[in-house]
N, CA and C atoms as a LAMMPS dump frame, in Angstrom:
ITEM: TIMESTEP
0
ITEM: NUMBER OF ATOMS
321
ITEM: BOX BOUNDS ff ff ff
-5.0000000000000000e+02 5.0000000000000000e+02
-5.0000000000000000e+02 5.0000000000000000e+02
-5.0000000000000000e+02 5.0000000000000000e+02
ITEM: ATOMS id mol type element x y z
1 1 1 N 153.334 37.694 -128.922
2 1 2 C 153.196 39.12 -128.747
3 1 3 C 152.289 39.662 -129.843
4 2 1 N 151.608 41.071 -129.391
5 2 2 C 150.085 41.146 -130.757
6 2 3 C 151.637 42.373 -131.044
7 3 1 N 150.85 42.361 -132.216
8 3 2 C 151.386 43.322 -133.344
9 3 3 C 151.623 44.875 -132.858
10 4 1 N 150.271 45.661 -132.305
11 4 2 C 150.148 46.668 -131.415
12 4 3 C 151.696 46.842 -130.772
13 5 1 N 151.814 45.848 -129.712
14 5 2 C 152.698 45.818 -128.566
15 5 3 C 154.362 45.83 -129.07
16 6 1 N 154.308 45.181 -130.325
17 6 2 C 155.307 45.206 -130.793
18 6 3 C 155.904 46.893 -131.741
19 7 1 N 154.48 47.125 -132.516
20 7 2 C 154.829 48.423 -133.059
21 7 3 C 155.189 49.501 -132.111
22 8 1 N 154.352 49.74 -131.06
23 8 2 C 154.394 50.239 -129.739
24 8 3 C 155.686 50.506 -129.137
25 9 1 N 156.139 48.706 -128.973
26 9 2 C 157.901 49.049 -129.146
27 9 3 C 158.903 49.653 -129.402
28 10 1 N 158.803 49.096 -130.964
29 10 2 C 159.803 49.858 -132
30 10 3 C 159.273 51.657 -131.884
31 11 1 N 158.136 52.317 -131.518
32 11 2 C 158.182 53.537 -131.346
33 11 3 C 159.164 54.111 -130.52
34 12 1 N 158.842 53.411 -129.287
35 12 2 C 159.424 53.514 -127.878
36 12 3 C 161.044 53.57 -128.145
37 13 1 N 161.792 52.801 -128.892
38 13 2 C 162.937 52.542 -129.242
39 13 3 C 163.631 53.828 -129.85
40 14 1 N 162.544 54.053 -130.767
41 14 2 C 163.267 55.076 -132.275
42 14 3 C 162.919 56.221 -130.885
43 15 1 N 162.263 56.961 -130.38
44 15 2 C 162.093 58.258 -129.795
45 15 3 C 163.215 57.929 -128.725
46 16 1 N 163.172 56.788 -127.81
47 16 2 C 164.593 56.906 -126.722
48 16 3 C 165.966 57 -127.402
49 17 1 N 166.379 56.533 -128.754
50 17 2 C 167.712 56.931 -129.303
51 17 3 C 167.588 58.236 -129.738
52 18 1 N 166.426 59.247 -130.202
53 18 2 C 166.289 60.367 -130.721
54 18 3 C 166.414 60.86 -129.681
55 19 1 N 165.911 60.968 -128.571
56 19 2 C 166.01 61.382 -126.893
57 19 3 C 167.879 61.598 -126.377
58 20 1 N 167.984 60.241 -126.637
59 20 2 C 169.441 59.949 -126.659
60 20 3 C 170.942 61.215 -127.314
61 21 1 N 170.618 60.917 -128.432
62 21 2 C 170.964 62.158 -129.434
63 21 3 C 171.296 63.279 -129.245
64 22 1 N 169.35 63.971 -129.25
65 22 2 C 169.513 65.366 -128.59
66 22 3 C 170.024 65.691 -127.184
67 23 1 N 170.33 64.867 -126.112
68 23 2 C 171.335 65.229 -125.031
69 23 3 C 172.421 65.263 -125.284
70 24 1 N 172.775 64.166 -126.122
71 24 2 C 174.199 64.094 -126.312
72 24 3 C 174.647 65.785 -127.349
73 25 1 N 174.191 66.118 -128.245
74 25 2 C 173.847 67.515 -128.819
75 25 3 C 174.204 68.857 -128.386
76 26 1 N 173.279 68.832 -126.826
77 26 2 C 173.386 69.718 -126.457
78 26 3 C 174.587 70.406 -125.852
79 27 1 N 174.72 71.851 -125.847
80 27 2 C 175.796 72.285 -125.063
81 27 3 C 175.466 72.626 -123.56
82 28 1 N 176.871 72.634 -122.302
83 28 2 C 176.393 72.518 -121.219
84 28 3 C 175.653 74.273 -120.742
85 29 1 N 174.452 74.25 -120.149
86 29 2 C 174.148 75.257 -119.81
87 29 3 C 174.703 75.918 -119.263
88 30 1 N 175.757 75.543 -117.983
89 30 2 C 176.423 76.192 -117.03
90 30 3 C 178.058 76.132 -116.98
91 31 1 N 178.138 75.392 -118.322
92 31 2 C 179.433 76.075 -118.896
93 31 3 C 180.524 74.499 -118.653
94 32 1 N 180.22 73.912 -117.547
95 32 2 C 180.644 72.334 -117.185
96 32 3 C 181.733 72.27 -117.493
97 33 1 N 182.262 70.925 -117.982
98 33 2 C 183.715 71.048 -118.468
99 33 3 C 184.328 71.722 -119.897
100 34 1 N 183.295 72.158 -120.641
101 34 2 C 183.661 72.496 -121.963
102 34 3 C 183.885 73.993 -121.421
103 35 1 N 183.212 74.839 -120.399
104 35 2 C 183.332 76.627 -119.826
105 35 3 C 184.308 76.304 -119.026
106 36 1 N 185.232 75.271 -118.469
107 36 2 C 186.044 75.831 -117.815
108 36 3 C 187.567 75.088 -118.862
109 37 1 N 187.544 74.396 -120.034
110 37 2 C 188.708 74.108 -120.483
111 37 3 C 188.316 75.221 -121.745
112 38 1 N 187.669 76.481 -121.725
113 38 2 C 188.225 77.533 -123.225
114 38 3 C 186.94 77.386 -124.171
115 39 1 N 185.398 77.136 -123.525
116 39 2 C 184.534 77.11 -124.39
117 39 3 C 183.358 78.462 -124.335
118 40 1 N 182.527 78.774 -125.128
119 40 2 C 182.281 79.724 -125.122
120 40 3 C 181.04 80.202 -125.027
121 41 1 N 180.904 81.137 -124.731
122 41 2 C 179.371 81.505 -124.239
123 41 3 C 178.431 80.96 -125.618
124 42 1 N 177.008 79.971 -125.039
125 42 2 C 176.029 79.512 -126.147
126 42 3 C 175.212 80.602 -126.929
127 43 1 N 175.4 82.509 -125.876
128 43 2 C 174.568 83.304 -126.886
129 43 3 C 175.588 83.982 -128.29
130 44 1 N 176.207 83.47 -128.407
131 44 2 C 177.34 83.911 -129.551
132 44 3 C 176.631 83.484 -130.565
133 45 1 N 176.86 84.326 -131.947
134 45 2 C 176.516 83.776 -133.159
135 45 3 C 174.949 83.297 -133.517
136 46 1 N 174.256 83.03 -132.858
137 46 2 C 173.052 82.42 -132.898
138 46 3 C 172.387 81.349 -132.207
139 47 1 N 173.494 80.957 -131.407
140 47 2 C 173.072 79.733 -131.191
141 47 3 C 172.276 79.342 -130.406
142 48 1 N 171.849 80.706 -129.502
143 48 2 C 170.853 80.671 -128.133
144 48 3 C 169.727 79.849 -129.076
145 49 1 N 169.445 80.169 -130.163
146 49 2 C 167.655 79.778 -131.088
147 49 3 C 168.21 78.255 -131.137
148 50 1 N 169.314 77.699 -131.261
149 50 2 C 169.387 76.343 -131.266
150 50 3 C 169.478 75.951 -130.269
151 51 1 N 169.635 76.249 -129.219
152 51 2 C 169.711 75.696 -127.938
153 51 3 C 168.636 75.892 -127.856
154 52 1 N 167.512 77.122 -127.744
155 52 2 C 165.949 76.637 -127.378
156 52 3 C 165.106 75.44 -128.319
157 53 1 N 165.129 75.179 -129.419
158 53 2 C 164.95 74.408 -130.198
159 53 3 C 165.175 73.068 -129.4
160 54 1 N 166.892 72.587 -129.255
161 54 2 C 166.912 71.142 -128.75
162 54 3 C 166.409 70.941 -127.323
163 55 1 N 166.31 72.053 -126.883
164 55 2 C 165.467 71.866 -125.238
165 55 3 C 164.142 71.266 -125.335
166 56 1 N 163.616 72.138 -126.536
167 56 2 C 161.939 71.681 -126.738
168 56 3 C 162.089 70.076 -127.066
169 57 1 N 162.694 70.304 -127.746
170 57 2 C 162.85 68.914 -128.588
171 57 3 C 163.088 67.854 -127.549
172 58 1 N 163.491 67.652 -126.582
173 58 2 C 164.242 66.799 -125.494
174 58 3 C 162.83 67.214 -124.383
175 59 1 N 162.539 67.719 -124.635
176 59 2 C 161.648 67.23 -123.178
177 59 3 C 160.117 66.962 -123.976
178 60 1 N 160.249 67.097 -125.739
179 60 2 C 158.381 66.617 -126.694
180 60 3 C 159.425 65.304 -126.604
181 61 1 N 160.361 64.419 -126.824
182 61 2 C 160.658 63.331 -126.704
183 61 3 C 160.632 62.386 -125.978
184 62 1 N 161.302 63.188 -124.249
185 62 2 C 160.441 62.195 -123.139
186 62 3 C 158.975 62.692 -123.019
187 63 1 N 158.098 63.435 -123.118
188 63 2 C 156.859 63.466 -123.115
189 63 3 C 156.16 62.407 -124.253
190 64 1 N 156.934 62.324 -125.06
191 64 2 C 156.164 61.182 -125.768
192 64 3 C 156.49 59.866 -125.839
193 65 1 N 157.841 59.576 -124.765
194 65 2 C 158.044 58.668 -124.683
195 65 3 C 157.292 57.908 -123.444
196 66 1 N 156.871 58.823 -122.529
197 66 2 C 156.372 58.139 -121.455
198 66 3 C 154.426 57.965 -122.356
199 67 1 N 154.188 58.992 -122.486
200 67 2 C 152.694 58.784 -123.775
201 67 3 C 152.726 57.658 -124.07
202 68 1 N 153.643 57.079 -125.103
203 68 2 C 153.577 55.859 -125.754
204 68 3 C 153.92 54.672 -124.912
205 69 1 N 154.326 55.026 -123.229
206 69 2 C 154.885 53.479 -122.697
207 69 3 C 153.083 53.254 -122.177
208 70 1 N 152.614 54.788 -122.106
209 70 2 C 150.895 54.301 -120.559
210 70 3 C 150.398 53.789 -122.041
211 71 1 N 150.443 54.275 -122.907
212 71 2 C 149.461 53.905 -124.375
213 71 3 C 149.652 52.032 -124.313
214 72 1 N 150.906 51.885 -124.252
215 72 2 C 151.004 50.885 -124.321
216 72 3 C 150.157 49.715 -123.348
217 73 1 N 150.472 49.995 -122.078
218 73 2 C 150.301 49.779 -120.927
219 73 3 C 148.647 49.307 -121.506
220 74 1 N 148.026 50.5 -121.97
221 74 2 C 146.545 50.567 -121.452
222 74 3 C 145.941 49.489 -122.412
223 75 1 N 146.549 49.962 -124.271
224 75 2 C 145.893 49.147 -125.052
225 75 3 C 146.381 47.799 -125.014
226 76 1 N 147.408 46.985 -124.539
227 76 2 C 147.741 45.589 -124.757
228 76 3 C 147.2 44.921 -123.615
229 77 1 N 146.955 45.691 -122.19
230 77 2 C 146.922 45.265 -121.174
231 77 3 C 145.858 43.986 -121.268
232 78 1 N 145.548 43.064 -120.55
233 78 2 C 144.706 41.839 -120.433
234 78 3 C 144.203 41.953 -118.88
235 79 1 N 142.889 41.428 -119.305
236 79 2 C 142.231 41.426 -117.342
237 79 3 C 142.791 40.047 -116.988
238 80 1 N 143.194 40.274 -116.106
239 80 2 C 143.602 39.197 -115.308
240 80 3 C 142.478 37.85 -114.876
241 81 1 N 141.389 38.71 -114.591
242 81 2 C 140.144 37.591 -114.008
243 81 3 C 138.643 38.272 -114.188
244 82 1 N 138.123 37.476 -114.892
245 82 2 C 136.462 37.326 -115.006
246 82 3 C 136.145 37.252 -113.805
247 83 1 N 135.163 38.213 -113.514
248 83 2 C 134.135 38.207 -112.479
249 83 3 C 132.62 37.729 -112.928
250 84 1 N 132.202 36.756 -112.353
251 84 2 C 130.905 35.62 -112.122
252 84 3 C 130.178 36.567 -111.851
253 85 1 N 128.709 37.065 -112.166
254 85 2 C 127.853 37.6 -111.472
255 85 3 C 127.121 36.49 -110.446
256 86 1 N 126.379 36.913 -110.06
257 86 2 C 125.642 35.841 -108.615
258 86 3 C 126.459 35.458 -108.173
259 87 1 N 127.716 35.418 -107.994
260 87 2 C 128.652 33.888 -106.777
261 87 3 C 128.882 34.644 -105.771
262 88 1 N 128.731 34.108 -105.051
263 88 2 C 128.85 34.539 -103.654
264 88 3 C 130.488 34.875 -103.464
265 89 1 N 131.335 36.141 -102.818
266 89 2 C 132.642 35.966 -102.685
267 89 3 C 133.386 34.849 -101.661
268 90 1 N 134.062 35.2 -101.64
269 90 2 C 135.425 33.613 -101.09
270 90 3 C 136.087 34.428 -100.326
271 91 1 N 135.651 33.672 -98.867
272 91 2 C 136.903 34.357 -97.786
273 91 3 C 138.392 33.883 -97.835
274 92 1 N 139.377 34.367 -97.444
275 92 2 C 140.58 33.762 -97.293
276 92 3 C 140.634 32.583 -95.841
277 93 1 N 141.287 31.55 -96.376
278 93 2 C 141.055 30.365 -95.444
279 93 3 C 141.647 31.007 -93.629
280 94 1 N 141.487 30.673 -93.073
281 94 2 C 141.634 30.805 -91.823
282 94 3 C 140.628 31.628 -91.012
283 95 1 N 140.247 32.16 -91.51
284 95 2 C 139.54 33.726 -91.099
285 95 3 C 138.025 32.966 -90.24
286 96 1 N 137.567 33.934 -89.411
287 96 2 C 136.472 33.411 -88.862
288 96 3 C 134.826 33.012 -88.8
289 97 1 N 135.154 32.65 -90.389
290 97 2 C 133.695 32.773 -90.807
291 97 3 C 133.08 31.329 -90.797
292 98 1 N 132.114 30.761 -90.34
293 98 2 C 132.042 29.857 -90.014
294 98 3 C 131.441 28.914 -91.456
295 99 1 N 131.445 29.369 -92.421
296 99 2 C 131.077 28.733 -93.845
297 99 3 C 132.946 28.276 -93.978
298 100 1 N 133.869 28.793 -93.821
299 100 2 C 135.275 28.181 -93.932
300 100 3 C 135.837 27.546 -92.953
301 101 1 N 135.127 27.481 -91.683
302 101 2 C 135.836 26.678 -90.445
303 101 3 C 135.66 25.211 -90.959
304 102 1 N 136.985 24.229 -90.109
305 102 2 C 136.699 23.057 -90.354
306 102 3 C 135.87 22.602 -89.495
307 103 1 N 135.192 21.443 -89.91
308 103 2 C 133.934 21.194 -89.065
309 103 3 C 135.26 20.42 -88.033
310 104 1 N 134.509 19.922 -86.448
311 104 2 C 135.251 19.973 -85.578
312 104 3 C 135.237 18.566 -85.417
313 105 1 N 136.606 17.762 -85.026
314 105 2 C 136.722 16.269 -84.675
315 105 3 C 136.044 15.668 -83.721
316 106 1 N 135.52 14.626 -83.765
317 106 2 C 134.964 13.927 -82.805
318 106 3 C 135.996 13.166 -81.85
319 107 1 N 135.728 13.146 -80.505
320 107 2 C 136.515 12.251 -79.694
321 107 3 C 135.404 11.096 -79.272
């Protein structure tokens, strides 16, 4: 594995547990099980500014988590196959081109 692909990684890692985190963090918007067992409205006290805060925060985390998977993708990627200039292309066998037919048996 090159070095890149590996640092690349460990990015990918540290932002999906930080990702991780801030959901776990958050309070439920629509009140879920914490608004119906005695919990309390999120604009109390201040906390609406922290709730916009970890929202941002949770969706610059998957935005940079998917960033860093195409980053990845693009810079480690390998071509699969060299292309020959001048060669003539290659039909797939069966097909009806008479440069791939078998020449025909004699009786």
């Amino acid at each position: 594995m090159s070095t890149i692909f590996t640092l690349f990684m460990v990015l990918i890692m540290i932002a999906s547990i930080l990702l991780i985190i801030m959901v776990m963090a958050q309070n439920p918007k629509g009140g879920g099980l914490s608004g119906t067992f005695g919990g309390t409205s999120s604009a109390q006290f201040g906390v609406q500014r922290t709730n916009d805060f970890m929202e941002k925060a949770t969706w610059s985390l998957g935005a940079i988590i998917i960033v860093l998977i195409l980053l990845s993708v693009i810079l480690t990627a390998k071509p699969s196959q060299q292309f020959q200039q001048g060669s003539a292309p290659q039909t797939a066998p069966g097909t009806n081109n008479p440069t791939t037919m078998p020449a025909p048996a004699d009786k």
